[in-house]
N, C-alpha and C positions, 0 to 999 in steps of 0.2 A: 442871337441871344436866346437860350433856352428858360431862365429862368424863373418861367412862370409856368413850366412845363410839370405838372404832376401827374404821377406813376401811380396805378392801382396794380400790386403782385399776387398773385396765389402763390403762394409756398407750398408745394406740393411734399410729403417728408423726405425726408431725406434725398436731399435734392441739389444740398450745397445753400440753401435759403438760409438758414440762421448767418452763414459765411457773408451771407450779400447785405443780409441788414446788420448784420455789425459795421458792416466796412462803410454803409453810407451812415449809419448812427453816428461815426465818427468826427463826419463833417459836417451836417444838416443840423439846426440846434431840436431840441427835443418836441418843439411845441409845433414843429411840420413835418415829425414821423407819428404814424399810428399804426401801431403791430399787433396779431394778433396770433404770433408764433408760438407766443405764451400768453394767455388768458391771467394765468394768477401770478404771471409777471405784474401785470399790470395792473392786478389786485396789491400785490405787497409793495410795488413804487406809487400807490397811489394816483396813476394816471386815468383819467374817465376813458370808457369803452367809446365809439364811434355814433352812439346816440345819444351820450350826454354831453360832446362836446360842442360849446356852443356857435363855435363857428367853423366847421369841418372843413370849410373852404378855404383853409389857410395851409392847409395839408399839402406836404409836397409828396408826398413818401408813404403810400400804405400799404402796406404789406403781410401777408400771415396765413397761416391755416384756415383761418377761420374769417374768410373775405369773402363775400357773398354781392352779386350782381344790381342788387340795392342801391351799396356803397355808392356805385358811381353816381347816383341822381344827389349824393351829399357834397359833392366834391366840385361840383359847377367848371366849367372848359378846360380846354387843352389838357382833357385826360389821356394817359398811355397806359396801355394795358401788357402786361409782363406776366411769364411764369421760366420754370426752368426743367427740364427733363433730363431724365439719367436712365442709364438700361437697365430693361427693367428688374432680369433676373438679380443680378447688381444691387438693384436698392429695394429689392423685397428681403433679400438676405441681410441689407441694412437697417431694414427696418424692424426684422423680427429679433436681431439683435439688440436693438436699442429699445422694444419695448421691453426684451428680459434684465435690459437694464434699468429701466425707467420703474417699472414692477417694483421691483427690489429697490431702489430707491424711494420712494412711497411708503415704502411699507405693506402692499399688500402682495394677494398670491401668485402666484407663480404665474408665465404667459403659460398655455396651453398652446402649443405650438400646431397639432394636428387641426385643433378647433379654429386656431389664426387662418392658419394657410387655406382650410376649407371654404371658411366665410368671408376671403376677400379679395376677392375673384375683379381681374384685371382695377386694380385699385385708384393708376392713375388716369385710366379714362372718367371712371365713375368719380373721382375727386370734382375734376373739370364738370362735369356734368349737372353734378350737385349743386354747385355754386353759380352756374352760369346757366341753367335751365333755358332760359330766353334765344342764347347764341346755338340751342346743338343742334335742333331741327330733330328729322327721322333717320332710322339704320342701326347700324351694328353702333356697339359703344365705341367702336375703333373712328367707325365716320362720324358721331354728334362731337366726339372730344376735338377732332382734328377741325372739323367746322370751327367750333369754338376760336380752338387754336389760330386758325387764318381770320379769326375777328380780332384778335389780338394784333398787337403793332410787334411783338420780338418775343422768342424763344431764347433762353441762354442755354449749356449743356452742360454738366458736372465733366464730361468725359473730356473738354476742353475749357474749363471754366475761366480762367484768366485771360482768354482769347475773346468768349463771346458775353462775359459779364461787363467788360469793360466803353462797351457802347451804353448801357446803364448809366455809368458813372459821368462821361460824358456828357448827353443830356440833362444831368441832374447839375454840372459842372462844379465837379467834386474830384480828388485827387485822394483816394485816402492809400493809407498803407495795407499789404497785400497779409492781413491778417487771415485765419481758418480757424472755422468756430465748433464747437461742437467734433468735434474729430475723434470716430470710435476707434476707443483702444483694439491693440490687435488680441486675437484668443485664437483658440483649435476649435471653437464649434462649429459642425460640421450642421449645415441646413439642408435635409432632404425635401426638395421641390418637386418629388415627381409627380405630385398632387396636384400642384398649384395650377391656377388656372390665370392666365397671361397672354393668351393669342392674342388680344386687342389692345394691352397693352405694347405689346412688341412691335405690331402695327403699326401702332399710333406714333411711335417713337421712330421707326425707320421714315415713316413717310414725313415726319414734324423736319427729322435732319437735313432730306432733301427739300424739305419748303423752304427752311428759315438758312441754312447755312449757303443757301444759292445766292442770299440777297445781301444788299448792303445795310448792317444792321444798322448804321447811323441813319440812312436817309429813312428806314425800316421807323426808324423811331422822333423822326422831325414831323412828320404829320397825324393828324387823330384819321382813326380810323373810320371809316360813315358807322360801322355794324356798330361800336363806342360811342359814337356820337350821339346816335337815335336813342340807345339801351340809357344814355346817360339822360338823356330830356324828356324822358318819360316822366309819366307822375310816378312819385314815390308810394311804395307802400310799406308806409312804416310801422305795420305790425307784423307785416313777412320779415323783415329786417330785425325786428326783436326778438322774435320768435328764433331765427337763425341763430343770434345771438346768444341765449338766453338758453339752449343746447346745447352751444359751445362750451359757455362757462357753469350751466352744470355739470359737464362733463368732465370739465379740469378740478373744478373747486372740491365736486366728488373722488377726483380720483386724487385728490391732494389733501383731503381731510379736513378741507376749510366749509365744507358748505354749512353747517351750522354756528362757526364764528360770522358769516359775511350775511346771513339772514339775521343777524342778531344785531351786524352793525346797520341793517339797511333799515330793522324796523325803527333803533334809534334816530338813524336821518328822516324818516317819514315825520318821526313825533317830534321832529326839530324843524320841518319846515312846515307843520301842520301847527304848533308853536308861533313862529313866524304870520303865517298869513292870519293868523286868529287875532294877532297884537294891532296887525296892520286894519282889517276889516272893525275892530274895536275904535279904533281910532277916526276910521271913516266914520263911522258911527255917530263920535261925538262933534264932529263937524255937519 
């Protein structure tokens, strides 16, 4: 029996990751996923963020962009640690499409395509890195990401995903239907990468295929990993995790035009639980 098994994901973009959390969303009820694929998803459904929930250890499922090495000291044992890789020319093409889409969806201006490609240089190493500081160690970003990578218990791959997603589900013992989420329309634009800067990424991706597709990803994924285990029973620091946080959802709520409706809603809840304990300490008072 696995079912006490819980999964912390990085969703790296365009990765095939929105696909994987739909597909366990379907089975697992709401109150044991935390995602963080969309930030002001989770503002407009009204779900708390991963430090106001109050008991995070009830989580099976968390998963998202915005999942930081923290997390795990929230989530208390038998954590499994998951991401997914795609190639990389592949999914930088998909991603610069999908911010021209995401752009214009918002409403604001245009992506600047030469200023993209320039400034983000080997993207899914540095993803990994960012988030899991603790696991890279020293080297090229090719070897902290793949370090990382062999602290983790399983790799899935876009370029096989129905194959290597499915030891996921497994463990989670879930059966959902073979739904795809997110799926860019087709177009003619044409993306000149001769700019791009990618060696580590490409690296990191040849050599992640030979580690992880040599193994068997169920048994890959029956045990915690020691490098998980140790990052998980550290002490927490929970203003690194805020802060992580707290960039994320500026960043969304900015780029979505909410940040000054949700500063408006929080100062209201401040003056509502400041309310609250003033009634309560009043009361002590008279006792």
């Amino acid at each position: 029996m696995t079912s006490n098994v819980k999964i912390i994901g990085l969703h790296i973009p365009k990765c095939a990751g929105t696909t994987l959390l739909d597909r366990v969303a379907q089975k697992l009820p709401p109150d044991q996923i935390y995602q963080t694929t969309s930030l002001i998803r989770n503002y407009h459904e009204g779900r708390d963020e991963i430090t106001q929930i109050r008991k995070p250890g009830r989580l099976r499922f968390v998963f998202g962009h915005t999942i930081h090495e923290e997390m795990l000291k929230l989530l208390g044992p038998n954590i499994r640690a998951i991401t997914g890789l795609r190639e990389p020319t592949e999914r930088f093409i998909s991603d610069i499409k999908y911010q021209i889409r995401l752009r214009a969806k918002q409403g604001n201006s245009p992506l600047d395509i030469e200023q993209f490609i320039s400034s983000t240089r080997n993207p899914m190493c540095w993803y990994l890195i960012n988030r899991f500081p603790s696991l890279s160690g020293s080297g090229t970003p090719a070897d902290r990401a793949l370090r990382i990578l062999k602290a983790f218990n399983y790799c899935y791959f876009t370029s096989n995903f129905e194959e290597t997603s499915q030891a996921i589900f497994n463990v989670l013992e879930i059966c959902p239907d073979p739904i795809n989420s997110n799926v860019a329309p087709k177009d003619d634009l044409e993306i000149d990468l001769s700019k791009a800067t990618l060696q580590w990424d490409i690296e990191l991706y040849e050599k992640a295929r030979a580690h992880f597709l040599s193994m068997d990803a169920h048994q890959a994924l029956m045990a915690p990993k020691p490098e998980i285990v140790e990052l998980a029973s550290s002490p927490l620091d929970l203003q690194k995790l805020r802060s992580f946080l707290y960039a994320g959802t500026f960043g969304e709520y900015t780029s979505w035009r909410k940040l000054d409706e949700i500063i408006l809603e929080k100062i209201e809840l401040i003056n509502e639980i400041s309310s609250e304990i003033q009634f309560y300490m009043n009361k002590m008072k008279v006792k």
